[in-house]
C-alpha positions as CSV (number, residue, x, y, z in Angstrom):
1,X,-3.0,2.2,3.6
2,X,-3.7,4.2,6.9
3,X,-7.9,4.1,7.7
4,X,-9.4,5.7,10.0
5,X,-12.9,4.8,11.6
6,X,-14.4,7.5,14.4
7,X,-16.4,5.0,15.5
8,X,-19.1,4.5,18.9
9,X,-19.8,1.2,19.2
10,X,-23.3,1.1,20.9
11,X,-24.1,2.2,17.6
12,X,-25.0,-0.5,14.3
13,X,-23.9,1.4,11.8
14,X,-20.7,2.0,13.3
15,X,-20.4,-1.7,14.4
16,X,-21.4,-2.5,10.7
17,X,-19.1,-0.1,9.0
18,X,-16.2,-1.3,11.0
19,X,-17.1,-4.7,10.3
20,X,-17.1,-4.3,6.8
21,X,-13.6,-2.9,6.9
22,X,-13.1,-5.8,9.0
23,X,-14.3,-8.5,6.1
24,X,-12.4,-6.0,3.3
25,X,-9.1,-7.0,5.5
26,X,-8.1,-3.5,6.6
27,X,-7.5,-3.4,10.5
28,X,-8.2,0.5,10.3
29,X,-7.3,2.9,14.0
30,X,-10.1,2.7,16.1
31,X,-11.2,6.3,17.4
32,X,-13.9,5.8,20.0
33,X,-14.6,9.9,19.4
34,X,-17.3,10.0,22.5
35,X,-13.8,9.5,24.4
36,X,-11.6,11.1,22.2
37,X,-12.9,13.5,20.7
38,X,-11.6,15.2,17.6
39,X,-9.6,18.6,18.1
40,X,-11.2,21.2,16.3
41,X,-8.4,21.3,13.8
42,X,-9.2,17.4,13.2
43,X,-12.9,18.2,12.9
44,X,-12.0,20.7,10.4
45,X,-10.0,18.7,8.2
46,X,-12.9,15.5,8.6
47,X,-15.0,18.1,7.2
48,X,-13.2,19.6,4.1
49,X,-12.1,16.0,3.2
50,X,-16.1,15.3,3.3
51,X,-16.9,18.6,1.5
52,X,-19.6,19.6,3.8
53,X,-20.8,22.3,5.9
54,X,-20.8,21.6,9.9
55,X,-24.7,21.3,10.3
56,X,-25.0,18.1,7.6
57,X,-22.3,16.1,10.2
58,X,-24.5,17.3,13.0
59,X,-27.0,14.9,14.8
60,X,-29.5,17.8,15.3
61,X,-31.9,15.3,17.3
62,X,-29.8,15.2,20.0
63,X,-31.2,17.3,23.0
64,X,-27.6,19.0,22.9
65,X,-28.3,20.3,19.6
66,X,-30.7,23.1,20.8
67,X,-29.7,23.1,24.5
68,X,-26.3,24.5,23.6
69,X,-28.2,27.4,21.0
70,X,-26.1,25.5,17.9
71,X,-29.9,25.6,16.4
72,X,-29.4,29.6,15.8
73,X,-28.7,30.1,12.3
74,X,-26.3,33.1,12.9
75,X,-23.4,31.0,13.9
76,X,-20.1,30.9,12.3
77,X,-18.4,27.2,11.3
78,X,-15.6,27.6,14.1
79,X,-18.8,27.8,16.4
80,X,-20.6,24.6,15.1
81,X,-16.9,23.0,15.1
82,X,-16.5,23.8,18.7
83,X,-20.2,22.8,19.5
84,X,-19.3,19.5,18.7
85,X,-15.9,18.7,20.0
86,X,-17.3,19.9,23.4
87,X,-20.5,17.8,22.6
88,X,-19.4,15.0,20.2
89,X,-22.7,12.9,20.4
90,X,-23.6,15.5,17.8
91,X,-20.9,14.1,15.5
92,X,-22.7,11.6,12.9
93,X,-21.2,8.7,13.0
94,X,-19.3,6.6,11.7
95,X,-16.8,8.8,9.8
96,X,-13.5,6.8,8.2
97,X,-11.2,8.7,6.9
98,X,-8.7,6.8,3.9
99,X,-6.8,7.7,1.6
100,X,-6.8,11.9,1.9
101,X,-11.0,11.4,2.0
102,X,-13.4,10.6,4.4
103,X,-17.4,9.3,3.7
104,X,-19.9,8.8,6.4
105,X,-20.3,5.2,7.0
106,X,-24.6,5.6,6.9
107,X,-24.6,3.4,5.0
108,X,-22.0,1.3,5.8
109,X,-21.1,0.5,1.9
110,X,-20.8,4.5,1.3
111,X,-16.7,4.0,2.7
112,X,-15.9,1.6,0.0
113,X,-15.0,4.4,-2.4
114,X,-12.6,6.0,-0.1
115,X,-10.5,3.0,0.2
């Protein structure tokens, strides 16, 4: 089984999630997405596997939220896609992606029933 974890470890979720996988016995590819970001395409395909809209996978406490305007309402999902590849400490995190799903690791148990 291929996993995925986008994962930022100054963060305990993420540290816990990938843990968890850890203790489950899965050594799952470790995407540090702060320094790799997802392509938008990626991002895209994170997001129809999750079945949500861009804004519920955004971090809209972070001061990039509003100082890049991706707090106006009018924008399309291509524009709140982009907003966060260009600024992806607005992606929540940790996202792993298993088994032609993905689940947000907050909390960490929520990725069992992906794998």
């Amino acid at each position: 089984m291929s996993v995925k974890i986008y994962h930022n470890p100054r963060c305990t979720k993420s540290r816990q999630t990938l843990q968890l996988l850890k203790d489950k016995g899965i050594e799952p590819e470790v995407i540090e997405y702060l320094k790799t970001p997802p392509s938008p395409a990626e991002l895209a395909d994170i997001l129809e596997k999750l079945g949500i809209e861009p804004r519920a996978l955004m971090r809209k406490q972070e001061a990039e939220y509003k100082a890049n305007g991706l707090d106006n309402s009018a924008l399309d999902t291509q524009a709140l896609i982009n907003g966060m590849v260009s600024h992806p400490i607005l992606i929540e995190r940790p996202i792993v992606v298993a088994n032609g799903k993905a689940a947000v690791g907050r909390p960490p148990e929520n990725v069992l029933g992906i794998l």
